[in-house]
MIVO-685481 format. One record per residue: x, y, z of N, C-alpha, C in turn. Coordinates in steps of 0.001 Angstrom, whole numbers, plus 500000, padded with zeros to 6 digits. Example, Ala and Ser with C-alpha at 12.3 -4.5 7.8 and 13.67 -1.06 7.14 Angstrom:
513190494310507800512300495500507800513200496700507800;512850497750507080513670498940507140512900500030507870;
END
This chain:
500849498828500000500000500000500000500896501236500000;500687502073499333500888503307499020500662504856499393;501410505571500796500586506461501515501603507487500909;501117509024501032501612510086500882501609510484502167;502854510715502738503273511257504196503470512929504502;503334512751503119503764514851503140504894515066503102;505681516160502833507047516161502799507896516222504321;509385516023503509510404515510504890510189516423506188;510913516379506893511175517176508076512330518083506908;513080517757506336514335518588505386513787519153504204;512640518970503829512136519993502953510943520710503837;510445520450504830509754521288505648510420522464506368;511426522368506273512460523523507154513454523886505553;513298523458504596513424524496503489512702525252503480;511594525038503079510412525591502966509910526856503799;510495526835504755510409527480505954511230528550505418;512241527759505364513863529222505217513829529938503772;512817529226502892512630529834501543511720530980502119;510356530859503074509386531595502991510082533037504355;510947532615504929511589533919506079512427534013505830;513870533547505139514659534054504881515252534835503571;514114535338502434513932535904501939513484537332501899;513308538447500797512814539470501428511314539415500699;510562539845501702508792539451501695508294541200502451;507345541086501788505988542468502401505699541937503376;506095542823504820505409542113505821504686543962506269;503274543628507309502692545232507658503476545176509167;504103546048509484504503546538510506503783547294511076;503478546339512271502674546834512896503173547260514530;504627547307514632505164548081515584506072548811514711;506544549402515335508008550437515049509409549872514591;509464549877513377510814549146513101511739550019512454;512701549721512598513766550602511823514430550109510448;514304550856509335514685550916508371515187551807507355;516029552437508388517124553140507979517917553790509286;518782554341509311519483555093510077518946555986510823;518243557152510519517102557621511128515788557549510405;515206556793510439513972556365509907513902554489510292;512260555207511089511301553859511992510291554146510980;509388553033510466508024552596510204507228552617510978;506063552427510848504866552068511826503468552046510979;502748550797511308501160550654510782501061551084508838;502394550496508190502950550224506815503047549146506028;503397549135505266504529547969504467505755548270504602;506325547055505155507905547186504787508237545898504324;509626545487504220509765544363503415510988543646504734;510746542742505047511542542345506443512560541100505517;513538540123505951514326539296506215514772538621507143;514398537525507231515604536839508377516563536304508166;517502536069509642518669535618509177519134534226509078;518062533625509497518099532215509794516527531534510806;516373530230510674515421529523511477515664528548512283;515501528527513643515856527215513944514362526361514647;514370525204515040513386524817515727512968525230516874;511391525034516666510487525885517937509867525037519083;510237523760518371509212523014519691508080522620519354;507538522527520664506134521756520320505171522509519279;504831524285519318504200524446518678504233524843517407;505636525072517236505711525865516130507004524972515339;506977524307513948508094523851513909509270524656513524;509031525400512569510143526217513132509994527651512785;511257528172513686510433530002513896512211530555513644;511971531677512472512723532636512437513367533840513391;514744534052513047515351535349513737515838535215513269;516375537003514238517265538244513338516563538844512599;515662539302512121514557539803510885515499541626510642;515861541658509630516312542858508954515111543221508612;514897544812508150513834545923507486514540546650506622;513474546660505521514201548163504514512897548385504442;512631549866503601511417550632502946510650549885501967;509629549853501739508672548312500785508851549460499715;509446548716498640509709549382497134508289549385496267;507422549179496804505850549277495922504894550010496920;
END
């Protein structure tokens, strides 16, 4: 018999690091800095992380380090 298990634990934490460690539109919805003197707030900006590691029970895995620049659209 023949089951589909879903993908690995190693393409599930690609997947992961494809979707946060890229740069993505996220709304800032606190105060972030993205630039030298210049904070955002209640915007678009475009965030990055720097890496993911595992979260545990609830979350499999969760990003840090998140960089900001100004959302180019």
């Amino acid at each position: 018999m023949r089951l589909n298990c879903g993908p690995s634990e190693r393409q599930r934490k690609q997947n992961a690091r494809d979707q946060f460690c890229r740069w993505h539109r996220w709304f800032a919805w606190f105060p972030v800095r993205v630039g030298e003197n210049d904070c955002r707030c209640l915007e678009y900006v475009e965030r990055q992380a720097d890496g993911i590691h595992g979260a545990g029970m609830f979350f499999e895995w969760t990003p840090y380090d998140f960089k900001y620049r100004a959302s180019t659209t």
